[in-house]
N, C-alpha and C positions, 0 to 999 in steps of 0.2 A: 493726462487723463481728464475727461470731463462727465461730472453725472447726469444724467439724461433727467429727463421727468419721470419715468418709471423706476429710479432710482438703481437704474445700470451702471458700471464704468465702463465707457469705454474710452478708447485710444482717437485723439486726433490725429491727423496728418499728419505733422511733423512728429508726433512722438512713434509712429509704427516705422518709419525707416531709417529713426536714428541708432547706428552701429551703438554707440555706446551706452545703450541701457538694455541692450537687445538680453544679453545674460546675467542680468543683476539682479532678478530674482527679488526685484521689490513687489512687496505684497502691500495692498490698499485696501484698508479695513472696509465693511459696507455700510452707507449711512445710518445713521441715529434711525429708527424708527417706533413712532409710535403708536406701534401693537397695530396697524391694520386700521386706521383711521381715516375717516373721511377727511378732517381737517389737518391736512397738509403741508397748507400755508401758517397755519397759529405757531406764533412763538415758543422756544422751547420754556417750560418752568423753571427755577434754580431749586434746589433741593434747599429745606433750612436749615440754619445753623444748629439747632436743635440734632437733625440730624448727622451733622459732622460732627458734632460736639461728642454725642452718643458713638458715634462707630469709631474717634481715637481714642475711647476712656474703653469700650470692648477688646480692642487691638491692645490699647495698653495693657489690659487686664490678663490677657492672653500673653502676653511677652511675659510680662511677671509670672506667668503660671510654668510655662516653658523653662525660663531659669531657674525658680526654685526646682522645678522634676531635674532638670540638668546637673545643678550644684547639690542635687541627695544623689545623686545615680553616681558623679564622680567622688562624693564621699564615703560611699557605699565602698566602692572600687578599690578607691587607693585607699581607703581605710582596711580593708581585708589582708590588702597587698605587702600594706606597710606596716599592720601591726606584728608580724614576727620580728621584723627587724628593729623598730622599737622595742618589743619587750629584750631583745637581746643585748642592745644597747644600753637598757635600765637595769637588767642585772648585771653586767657588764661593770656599770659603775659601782651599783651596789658592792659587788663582788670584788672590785680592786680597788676598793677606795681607802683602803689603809696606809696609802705610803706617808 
């Protein structure tokens, strides 16, 4: 596939009659574009470090928010679940602990 100037894909010759990509089902994302701009040819900008720095300390922030909701909801859980069998087990002791 090659992209044209109007930012198409299309298919060269050799890639529309080759059998073995005919049912492959590769899909080609559509160029970077920027917003509808006259300047075409300008290079793209990098983003700053600033900004990378910021959106893994958000990500991080967010994972940490996720496990702790995670780790109360499964102690919620098996805390509900488990405390009859716990208390039955401490009286249990309590209760035959004379020998």
């Amino acid at each position: 596939m090659s992209l044209s100037r109007n930012g198409t894909l299309e298919k060269t010759v050799s890639e529309r009659g080759s059998p073995s990509r005919a049912g492959s089902g590769v899909v080609v994302p559509p160029p970077y574009s920027l917003g509808g701009s006259e300047a075409a040819d300008t290079p793209l900008q990098l983003r700053g470090s600033l900004d990378c720095w910021a959106c893994s300390v958000l990500v991080t922030a967010q994972n940490l928010i996720i496990a702790l909701i995670n780790a109360g909801l499964a102690s919620i859980v098996f805390g509900t679940i488990l405390t009859p069998a716990l208390i039955m087990i401490i009286f249990g002791f309590l209760c035959h602990s004379t020998v």
